[in-house]
GUPATOR-141890 format. One record per residue (C-alpha): residue number from 0; residue in one letter; chain; x, y, z. Coordinates in Angstrom, 1 decimal, always signed. Each point is the difference from the previous one (the first is absolute). Layout:
BEGIN
ATOM  seq  type  mol    east   north      up
ATOM  NUM     a    A       X       Y       Z
...
***
This chain:
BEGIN
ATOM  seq  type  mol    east   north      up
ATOM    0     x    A  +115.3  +103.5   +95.8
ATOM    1     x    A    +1.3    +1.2    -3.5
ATOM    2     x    A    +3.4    -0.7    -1.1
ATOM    3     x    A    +3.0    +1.8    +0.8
ATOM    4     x    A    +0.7    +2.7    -2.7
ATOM    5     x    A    +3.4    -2.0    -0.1
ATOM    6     x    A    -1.4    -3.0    -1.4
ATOM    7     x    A    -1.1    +1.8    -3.3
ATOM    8     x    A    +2.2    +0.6    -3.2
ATOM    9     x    A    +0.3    +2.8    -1.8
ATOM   10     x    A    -2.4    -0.9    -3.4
ATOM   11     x    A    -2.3    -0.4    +3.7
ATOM   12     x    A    +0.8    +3.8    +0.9
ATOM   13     x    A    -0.7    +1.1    -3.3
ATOM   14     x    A    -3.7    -1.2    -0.4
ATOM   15     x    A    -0.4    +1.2    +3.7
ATOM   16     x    A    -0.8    -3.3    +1.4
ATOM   17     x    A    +0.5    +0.4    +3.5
ATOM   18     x    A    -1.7    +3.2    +0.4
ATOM   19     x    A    -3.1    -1.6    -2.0
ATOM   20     x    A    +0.1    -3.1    +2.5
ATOM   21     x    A    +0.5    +2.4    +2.9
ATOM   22     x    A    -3.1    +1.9    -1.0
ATOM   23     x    A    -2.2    -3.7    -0.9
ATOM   24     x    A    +1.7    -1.4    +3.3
ATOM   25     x    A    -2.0    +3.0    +2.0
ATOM   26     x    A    -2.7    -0.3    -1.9
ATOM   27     x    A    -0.2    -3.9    +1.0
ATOM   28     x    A    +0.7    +0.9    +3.0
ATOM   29     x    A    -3.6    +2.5    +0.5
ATOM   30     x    A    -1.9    -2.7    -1.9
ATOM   31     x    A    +0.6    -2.8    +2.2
ATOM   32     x    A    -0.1    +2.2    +3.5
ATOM   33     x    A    -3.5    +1.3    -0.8
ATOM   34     x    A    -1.0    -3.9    -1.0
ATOM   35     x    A    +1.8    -0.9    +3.7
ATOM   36     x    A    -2.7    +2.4    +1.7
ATOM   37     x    A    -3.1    -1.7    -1.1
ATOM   38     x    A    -2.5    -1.8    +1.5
ATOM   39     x    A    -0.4    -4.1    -0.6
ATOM   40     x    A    -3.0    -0.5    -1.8
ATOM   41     x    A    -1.2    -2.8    +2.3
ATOM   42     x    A    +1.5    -2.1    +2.4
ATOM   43     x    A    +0.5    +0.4    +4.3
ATOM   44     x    A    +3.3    +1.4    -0.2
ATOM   45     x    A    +0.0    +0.3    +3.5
ATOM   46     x    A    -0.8    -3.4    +0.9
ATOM   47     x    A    +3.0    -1.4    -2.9
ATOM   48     x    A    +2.3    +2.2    +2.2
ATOM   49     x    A    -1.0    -1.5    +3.3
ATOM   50     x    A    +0.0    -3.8    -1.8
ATOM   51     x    A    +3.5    +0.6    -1.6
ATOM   52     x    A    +2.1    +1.3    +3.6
ATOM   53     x    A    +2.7    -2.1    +0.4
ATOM   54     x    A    -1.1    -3.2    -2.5
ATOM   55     x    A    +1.4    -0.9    -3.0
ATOM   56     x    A    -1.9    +1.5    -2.3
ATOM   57     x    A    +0.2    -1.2    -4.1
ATOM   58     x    A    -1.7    +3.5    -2.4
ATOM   59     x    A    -1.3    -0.6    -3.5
ATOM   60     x    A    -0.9    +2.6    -2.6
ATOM   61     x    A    -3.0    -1.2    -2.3
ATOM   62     x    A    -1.7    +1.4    -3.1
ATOM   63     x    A    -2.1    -1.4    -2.3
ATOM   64     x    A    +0.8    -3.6    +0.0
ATOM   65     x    A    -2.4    -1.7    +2.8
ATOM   66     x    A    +0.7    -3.8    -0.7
ATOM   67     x    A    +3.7    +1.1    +0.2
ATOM   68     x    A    -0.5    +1.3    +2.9
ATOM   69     x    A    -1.9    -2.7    +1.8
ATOM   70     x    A    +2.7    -2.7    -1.0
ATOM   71     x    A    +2.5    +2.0    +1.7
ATOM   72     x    A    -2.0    -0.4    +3.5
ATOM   73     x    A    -1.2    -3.3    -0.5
ATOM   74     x    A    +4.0    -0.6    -0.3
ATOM   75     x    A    +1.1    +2.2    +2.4
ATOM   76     x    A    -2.3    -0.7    +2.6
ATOM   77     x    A    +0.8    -4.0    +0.1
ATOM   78     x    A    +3.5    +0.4    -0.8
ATOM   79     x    A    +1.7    +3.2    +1.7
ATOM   80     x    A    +0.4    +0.5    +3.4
ATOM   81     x    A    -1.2    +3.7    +0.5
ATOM   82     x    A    -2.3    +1.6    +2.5
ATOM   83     x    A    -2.0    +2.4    -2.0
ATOM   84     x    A    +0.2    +0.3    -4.1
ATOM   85     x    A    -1.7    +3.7    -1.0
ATOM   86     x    A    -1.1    +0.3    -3.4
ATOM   87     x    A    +0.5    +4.1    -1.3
ATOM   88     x    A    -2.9    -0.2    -2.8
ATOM   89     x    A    +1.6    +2.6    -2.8
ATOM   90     x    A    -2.6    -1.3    -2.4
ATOM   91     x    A    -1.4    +3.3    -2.6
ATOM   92     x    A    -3.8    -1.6    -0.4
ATOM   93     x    A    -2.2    -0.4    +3.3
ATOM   94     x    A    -1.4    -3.5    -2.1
ATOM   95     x    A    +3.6    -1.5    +0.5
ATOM   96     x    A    +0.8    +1.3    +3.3
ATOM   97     x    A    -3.4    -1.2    +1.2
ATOM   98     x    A    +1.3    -3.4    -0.8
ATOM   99     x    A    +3.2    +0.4    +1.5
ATOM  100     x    A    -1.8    +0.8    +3.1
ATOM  101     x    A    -2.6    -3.1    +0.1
ATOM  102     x    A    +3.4    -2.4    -0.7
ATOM  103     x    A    +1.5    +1.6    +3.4
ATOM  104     x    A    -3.1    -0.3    +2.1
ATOM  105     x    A    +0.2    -3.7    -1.7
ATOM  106     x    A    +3.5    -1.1    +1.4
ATOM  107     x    A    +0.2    +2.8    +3.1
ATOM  108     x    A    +2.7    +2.8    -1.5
ATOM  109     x    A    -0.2    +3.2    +1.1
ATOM  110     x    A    -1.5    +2.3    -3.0
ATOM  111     x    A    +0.7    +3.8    -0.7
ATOM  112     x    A    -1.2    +1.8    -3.0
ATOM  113     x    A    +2.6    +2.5    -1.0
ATOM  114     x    A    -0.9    +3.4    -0.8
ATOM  115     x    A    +0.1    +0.7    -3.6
ATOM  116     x    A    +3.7    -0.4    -1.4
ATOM  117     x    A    +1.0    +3.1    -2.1
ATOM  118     x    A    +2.7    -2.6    -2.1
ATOM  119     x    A    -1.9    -3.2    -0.5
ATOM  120     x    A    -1.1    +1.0    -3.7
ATOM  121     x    A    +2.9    +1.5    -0.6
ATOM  122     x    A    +2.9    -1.8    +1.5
ATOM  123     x    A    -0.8    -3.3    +1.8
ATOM  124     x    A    +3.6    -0.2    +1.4
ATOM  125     x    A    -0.7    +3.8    +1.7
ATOM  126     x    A    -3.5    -1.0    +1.0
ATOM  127     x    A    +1.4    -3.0    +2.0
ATOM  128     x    A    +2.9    +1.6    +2.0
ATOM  129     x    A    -2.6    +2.8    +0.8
ATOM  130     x    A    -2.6    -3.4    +1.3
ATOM  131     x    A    +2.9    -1.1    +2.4
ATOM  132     x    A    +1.0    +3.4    +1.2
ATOM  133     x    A    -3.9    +0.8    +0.5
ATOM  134     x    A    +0.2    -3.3    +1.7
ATOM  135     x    A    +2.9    +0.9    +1.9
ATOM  136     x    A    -0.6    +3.3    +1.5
ATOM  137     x    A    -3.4    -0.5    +0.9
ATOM  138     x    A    -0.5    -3.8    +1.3
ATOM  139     x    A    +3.1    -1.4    +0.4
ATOM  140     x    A    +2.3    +2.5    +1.5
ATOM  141     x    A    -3.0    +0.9    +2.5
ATOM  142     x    A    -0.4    -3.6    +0.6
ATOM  143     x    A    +3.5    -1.0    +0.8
ATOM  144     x    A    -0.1    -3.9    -1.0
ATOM  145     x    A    +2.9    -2.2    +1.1
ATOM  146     x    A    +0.7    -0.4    -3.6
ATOM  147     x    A    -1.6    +0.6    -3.3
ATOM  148     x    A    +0.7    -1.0    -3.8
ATOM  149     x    A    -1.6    +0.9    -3.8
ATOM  150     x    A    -1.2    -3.0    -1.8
ATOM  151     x    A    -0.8    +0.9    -3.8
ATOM  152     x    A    -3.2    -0.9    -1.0
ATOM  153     x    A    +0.7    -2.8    -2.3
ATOM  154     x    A    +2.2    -1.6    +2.3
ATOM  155     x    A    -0.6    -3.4    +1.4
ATOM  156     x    A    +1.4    -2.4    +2.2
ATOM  157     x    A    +0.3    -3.3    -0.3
ATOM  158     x    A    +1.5    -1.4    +3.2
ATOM  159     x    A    -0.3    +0.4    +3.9
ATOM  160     x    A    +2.1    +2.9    +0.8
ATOM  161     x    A    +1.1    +2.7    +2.5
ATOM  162     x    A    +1.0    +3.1    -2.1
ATOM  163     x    A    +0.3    +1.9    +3.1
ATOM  164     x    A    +3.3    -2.8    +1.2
ATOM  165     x    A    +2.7    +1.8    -1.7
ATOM  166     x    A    -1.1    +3.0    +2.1
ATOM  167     x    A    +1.3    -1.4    +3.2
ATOM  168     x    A    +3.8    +1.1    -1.6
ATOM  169     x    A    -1.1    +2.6    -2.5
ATOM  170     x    A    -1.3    +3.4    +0.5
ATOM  171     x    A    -1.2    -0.4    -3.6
ATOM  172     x    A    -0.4    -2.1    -2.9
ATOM  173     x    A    -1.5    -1.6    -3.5
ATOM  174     x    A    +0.7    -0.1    -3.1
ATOM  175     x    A    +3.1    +2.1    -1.8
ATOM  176     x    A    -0.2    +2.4    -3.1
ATOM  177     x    A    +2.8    +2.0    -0.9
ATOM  178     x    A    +0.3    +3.5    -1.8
ATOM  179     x    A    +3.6    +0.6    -1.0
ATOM  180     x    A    +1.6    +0.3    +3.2
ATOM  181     x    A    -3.0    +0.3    +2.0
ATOM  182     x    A    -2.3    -3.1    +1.7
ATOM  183     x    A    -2.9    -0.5    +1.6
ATOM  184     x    A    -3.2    -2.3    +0.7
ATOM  185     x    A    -2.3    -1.0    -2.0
ATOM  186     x    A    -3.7    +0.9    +1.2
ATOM  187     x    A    -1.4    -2.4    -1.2
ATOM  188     x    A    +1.8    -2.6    +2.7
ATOM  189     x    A    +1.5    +1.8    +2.8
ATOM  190     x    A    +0.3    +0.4    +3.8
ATOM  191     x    A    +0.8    +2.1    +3.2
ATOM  192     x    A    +0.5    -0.2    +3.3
ATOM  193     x    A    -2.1    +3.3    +1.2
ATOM  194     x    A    +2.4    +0.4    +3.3
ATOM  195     x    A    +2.9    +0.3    -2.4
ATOM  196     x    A    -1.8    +2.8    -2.5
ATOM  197     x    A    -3.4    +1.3    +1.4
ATOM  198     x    A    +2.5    +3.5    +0.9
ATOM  199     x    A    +1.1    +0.1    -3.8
ATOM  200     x    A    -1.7    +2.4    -2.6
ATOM  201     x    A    -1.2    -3.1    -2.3
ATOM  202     x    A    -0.2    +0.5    -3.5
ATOM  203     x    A    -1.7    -3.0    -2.1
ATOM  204     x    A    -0.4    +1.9    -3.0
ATOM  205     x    A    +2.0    +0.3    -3.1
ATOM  206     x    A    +3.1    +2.8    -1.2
ATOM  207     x    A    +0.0    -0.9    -3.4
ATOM  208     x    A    +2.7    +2.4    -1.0
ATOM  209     x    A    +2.4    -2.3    +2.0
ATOM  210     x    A    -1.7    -3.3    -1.5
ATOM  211     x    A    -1.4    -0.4    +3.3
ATOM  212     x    A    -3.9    -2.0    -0.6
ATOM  213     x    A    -2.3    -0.4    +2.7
ATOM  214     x    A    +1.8    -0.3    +3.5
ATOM  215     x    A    +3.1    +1.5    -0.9
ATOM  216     x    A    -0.2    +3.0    +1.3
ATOM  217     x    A    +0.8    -1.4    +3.3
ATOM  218     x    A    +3.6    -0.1    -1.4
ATOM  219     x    A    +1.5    +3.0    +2.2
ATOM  220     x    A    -2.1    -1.0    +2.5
ATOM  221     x    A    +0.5    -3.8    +0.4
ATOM  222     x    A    +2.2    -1.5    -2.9
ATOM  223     x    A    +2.8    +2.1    -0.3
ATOM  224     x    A    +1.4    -0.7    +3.2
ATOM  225     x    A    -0.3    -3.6    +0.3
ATOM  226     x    A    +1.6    -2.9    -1.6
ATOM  227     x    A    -2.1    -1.5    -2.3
ATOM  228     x    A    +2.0    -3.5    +0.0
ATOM  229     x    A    -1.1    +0.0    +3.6
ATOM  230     x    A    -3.6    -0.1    -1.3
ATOM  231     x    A    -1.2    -3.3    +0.1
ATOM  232     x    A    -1.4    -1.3    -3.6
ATOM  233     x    A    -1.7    -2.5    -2.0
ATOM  234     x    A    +0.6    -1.1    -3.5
ATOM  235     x    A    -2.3    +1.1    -3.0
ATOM  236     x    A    -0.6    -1.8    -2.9
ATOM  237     x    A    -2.1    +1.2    -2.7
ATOM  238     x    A    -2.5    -2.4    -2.4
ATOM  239     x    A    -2.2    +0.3    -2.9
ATOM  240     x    A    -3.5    -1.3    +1.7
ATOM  241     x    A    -1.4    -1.3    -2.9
ATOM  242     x    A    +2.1    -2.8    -2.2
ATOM  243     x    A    +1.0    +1.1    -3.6
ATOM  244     x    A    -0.3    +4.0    +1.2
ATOM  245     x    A    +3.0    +2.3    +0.1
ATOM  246     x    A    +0.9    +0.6    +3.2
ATOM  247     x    A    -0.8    +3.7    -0.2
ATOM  248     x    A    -3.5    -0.6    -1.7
ATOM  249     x    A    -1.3    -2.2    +3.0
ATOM  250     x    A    +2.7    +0.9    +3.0
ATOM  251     x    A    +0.3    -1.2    +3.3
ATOM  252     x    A    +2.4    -0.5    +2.7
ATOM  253     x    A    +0.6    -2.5    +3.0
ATOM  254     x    A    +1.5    +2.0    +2.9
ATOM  255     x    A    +1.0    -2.3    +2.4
ATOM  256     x    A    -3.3    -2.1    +0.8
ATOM  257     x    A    -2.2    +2.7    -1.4
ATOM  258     x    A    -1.5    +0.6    -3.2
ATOM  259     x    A    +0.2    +3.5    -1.5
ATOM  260     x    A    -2.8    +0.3    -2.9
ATOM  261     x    A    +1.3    +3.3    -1.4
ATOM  262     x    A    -3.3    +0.7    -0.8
ATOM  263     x    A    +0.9    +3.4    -1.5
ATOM  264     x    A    +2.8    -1.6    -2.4
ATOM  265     x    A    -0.3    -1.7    -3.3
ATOM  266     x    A    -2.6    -1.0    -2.6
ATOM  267     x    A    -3.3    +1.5    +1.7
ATOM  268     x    A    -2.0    -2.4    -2.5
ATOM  269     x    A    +1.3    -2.8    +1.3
ATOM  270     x    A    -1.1    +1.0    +3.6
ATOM  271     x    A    -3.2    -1.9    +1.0
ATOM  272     x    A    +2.2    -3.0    -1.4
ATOM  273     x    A    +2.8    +1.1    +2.4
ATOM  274     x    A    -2.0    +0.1    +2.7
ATOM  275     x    A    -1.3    -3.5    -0.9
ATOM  276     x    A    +3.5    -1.0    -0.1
ATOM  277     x    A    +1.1    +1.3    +3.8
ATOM  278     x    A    -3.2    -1.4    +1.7
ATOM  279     x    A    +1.1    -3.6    -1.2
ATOM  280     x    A    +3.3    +1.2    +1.3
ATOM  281     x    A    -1.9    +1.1    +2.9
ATOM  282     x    A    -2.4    -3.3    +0.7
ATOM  283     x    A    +2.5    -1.7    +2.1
ATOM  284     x    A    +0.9    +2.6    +2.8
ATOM  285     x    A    -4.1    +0.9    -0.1
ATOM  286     x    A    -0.6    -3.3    +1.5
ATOM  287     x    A    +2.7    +0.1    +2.2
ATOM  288     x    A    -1.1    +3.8    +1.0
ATOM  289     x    A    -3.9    -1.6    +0.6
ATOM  290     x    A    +1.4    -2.6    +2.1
ATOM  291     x    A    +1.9    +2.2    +2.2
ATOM  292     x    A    -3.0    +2.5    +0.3
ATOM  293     x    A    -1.9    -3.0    +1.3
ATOM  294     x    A    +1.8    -1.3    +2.3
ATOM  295     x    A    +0.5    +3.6    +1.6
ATOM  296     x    A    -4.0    +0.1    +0.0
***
């Protein structure tokens, strides 16, 4: 999905820019096919297809974070309805995707071990639109859920919810970015109704070239078409998580009643003391999420 040769200037033309991103764009393009073909490393792909037909179906992408993880489905399994939460394990060491498995035997989430991502040293945003596409075309496209949506990692609720709700008179929806004149969803929040695009040629990955990051290259497919005030939304707020920090050395954000950690943005020094930070954040809905576990036990 490059941009139209139209939508480049002249000092553009000069330096050759759009046959250089023509010739990258294929190049992408090989990259992340050959990665599509590959085997899971572990997990009964089969059996995730049979458990996701026609449920509602929520799809994580982990890495090397296993406490992040496993606050995430202590949360999300006492405070959002869902049928089936799949966790895609793009994790680089076997030492941290051996963890991520033993925290979703703990809590009951479906666990596949990705093949090894070509991007993940090299471009984290490429290496996780090629996690959901693997994800995509191989369990849940096959599997045909009612519904599905992409949770980020370090993303957290903090109240009973139905994320799947909006659904009901949406075909799509989640959070809003924009690129010039372009939108589309966040995937780090975002949902679809499979009935309205299992038949489309899904893209989650990036086009950089058009300022499109991961998910946006569903614009022709999905976006372009649609209106995106019909989208339903929620508001954002951003926060510094530790008091007397900039807000870029220790950011967070509050979307709706989640918590966004960010992990990847700010002062990575401050980290551990970040973390520290969100679980206090975190300690009410925890007990709320225990108590709902129990009484569903």
């Amino acid at each position: 999905m490059p941009r139209a040769l139209r939508e480049y200037d002249w000092r553009q033309w000069l330096r050759l820019q759009p046959l250089l991103h023509a010739v990258k764009t294929a190049r992408y393009r090989r990259i992340d096919r050959r990665f599509l073909r590959q085997p899971a490393k572990d997990g009964d792909i089969q059996g995730i297809r049979e458990a996701a037909r026609g449920r509602h179906v929520l799809l994580t992408v982990a890495f090397g974070d296993a406490q992040c993880l496993d606050l995430q489905l202590r949360l999300t399994s006492g405070l959002v309805r869902h049928d089936l939460h799949i966790v895609a394990d793009n994790s680089v060491g076997e030492a941290s995707a051996g963890k991520n498995r033993q925290v979703c035997a703990a809590h009951g989430a479906a666990y596949v071990r990705l093949p090894a991502n070509p991007w993940t040293v090299r471009n984290p945003s490429r290496s996780h639109g090629a996690a959901l596409n693997w994800m995509w075309r191989n369990i849940l496209k096959p599997g045909a859920p009612a519904a599905f949506g992409f949770l980020d990692q370090d993303l957290f609720p903090t109240k009973p919810c139905d994320p799947f709700e909006p659904l009901e008179d949406a075909a799509f929806y989640g959070d809003l970015r924009w690129a010039g004149a372009r939108w589309y969803l966040w995937a780090g929040y975002c949902f679809f109704r499979f009935d309205a695009v299992g038949r489309e040629p899904l893209d989650f990955g990036l086009d950089w070239f058009a300022g499109l990051d991961t998910g946006g290259a569903n614009w022709e497919v999905l976006y372009r078409n649609a209106d995106p005030n019909a989208v339903p939304q929620r508001p954002i707020t951003a926060f510094a998580a530790l008091p007397g920090i900039e807000l870029r050395q220790a950011y967070c954000e509050w979307r709706g009643s989640w918590l966004h950690e960010v992990g990847l943005d700010g002062d990575l020094s401050l980290k551990a003391k970040k973390r520290e930070a969100v679980l206090r954040l975190l300690a009410p809905a925890l007990e709320i999420a225990l108590g709902s576990a129990g009484q569903r036990d």
